[in-house]
C-alpha positions in Angstrom: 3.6 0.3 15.6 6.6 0.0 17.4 10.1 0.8 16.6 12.9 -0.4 18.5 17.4 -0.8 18.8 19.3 -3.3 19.6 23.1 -2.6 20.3 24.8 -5.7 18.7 28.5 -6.4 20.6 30.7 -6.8 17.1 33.7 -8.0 19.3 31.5 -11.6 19.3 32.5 -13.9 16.6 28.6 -15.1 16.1 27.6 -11.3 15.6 30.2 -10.6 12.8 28.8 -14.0 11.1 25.0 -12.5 11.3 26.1 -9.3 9.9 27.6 -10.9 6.6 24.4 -13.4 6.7 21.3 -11.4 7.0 19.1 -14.8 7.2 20.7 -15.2 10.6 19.5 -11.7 11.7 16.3 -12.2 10.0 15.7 -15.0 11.8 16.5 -14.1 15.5 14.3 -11.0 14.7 11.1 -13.8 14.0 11.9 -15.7 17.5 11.5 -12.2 19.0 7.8 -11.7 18.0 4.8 -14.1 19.2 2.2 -15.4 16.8 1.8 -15.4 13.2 5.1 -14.5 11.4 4.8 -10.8 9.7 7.4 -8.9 7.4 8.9 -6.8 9.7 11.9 -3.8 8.3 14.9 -3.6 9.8 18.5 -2.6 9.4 21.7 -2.3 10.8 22.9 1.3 11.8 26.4 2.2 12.2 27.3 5.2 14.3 30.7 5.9 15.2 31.8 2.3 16.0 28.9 0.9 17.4 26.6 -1.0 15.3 22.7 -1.3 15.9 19.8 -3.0 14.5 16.6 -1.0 13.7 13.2 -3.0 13.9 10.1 -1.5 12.7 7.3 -4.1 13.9 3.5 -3.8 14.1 4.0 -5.6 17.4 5.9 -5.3 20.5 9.2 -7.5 20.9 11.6 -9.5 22.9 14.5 -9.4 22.2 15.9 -11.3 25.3 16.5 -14.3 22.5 18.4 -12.1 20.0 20.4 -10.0 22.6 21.9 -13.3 24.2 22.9 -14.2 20.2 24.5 -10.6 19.3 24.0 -8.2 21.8 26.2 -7.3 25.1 26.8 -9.6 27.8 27.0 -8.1 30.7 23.9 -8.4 31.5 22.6 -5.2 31.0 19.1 -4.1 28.8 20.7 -3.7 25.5 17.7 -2.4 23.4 15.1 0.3 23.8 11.4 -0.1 22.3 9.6 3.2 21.5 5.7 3.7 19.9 6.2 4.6 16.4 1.7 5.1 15.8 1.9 8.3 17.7 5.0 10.1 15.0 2.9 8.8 12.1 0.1 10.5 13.1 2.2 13.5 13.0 3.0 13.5 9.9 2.1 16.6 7.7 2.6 17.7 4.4 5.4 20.3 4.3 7.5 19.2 6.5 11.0 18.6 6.2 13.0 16.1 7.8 16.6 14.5 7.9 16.1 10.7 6.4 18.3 7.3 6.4 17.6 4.7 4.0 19.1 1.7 3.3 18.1 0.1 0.1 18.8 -2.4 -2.6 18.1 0.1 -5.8 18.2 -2.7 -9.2 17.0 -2.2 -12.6 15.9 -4.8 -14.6 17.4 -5.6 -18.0 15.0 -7.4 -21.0 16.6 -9.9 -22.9 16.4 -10.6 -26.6 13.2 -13.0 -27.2 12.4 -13.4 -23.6 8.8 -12.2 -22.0 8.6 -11.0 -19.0 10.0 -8.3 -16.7 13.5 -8.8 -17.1 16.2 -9.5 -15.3 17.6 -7.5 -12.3 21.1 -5.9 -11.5 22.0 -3.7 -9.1 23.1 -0.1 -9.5 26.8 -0.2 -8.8 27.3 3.9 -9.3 26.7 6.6 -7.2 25.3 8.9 -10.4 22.6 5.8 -10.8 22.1 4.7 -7.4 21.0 8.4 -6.2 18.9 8.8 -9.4 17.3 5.5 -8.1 15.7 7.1 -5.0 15.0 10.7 -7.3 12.5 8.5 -9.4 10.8 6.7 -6.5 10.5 10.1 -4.3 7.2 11.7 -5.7 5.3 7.8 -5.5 6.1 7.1 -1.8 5.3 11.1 -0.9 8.2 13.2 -0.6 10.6 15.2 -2.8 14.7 15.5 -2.6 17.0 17.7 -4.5 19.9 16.3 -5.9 22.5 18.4 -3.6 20.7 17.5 -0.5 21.2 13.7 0.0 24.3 11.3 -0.8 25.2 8.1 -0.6 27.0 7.0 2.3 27.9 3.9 1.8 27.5 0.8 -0.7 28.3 -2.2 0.0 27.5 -6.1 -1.3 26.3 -8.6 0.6 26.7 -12.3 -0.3 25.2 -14.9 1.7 23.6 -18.5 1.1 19.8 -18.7 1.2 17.5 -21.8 1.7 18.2 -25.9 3.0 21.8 -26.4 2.4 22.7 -22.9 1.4 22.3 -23.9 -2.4 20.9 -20.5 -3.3 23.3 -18.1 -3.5 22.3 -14.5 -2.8 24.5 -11.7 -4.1 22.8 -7.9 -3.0 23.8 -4.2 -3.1 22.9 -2.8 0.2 23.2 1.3 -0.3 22.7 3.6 2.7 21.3 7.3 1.9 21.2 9.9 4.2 20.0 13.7 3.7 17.0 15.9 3.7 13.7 15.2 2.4 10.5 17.7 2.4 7.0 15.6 2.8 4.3 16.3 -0.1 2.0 13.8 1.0 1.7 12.8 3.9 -0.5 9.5 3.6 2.0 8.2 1.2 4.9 9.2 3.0 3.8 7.1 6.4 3.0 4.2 3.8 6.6 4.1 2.7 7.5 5.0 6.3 5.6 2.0 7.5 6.2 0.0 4.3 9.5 0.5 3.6 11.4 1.4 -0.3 12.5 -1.0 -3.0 13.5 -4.7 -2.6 15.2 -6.8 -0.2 13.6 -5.9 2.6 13.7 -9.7 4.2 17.9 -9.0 4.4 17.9 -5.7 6.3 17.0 -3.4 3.5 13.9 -0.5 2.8 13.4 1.2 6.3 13.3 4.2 5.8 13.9 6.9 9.5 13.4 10.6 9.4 14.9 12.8 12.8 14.3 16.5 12.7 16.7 18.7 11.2 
């Protein structure tokens, strides 16, 4: 495994067009892996005002291609690639760790007379978008309290999807950040590895811990 950054230059017109159009991203992230195409998590960090995208691959990439599209151009290396299979295999039970998510957290709504699961909506509220990631904690191997995460930012995303852009897309893209102890660690590098909730084609479900 292999996790890797990108520094994306937002003072480039086609960069600030892939950010509100996550199908452009998801795509130069495909042209930078040979072979078969895979899901592969990523997202876009913010820190200070530079922007980064986050790649979590099975494989090592290239990302001459997408660095040309969004990234700096003055010709210098503007990513880093670093083996993720060695952390994992870190991983114990116990530990805590600082975490950043960014997710899609929805609930789906039955209608009257209708089988099925429902239909989805996002959480739009801060109360229900942190209870969200409470109820999903124990199942992907790790345990938060309340008072030691937030959410940092929510935001929507609305983009066109498919030939012709006909399909309209319309997602909640939440970013958490906070501190998370481990309870088991084979679940934990599953959602590590995995990723949390839906949207994960448009730049949401990595989860990234850093020590504390």
């Amino acid at each position: 495994m292999y996790l890797s950054r990108v520094a994306l230059d937002v003072r480039r017109r086609e960069t600030m067009r892939a950010l509100a159009r996550p199908t452009m991203l998801h795509g130069a992230i495909e042209q930078s892996f040979k072979g078969e195409r895979k899901r592969r998590l990523w997202r876009i960090d913010q820190l200070d005002n530079t922007h980064f995208l986050l790649v979590l691959s099975e494989d090592q990439p290239d990302f001459e291609f997408l660095n040309r599209q969004f990234g700096n151009t003055d010709g210098c290396n503007g990513w880093e690639i670093k083996s993720y299979s060695s952390f994992l295999e870190r991983i114990e039970a116990k530990q805590v760790w600082r975490f950043r998510l960014c997710a899609n957290p929805v609930h789906s709504v039955k209608e009257q007379g209708v089988t099925g699961r429902g239909k989805l909506f996002a959480h739009i509220t801060r109360e229900h978008q942190k209870k969200w990631l409470l109820d999903r904690s124990e199942k992907n191997g790790f345990s938060i309290q309340a008072n030691n995460f937030d959410v940092i930012r929510s935001e929507w995303i609305n983009f066109g999807k498919g030939i012709g852009k006909r399909e309209e897309i319309s997602m909640c893209a939440v970013v958490y950040e906070g501190v998370l102890v481990v309870t088991d660690a084979t679940r934990f590098c599953e959602a590590l590895v995995g990723g949390i909730g839906r949207g994960k084609a448009y730049g949401c479900g990595l989860l990234t811990v850093m020590r504390l």
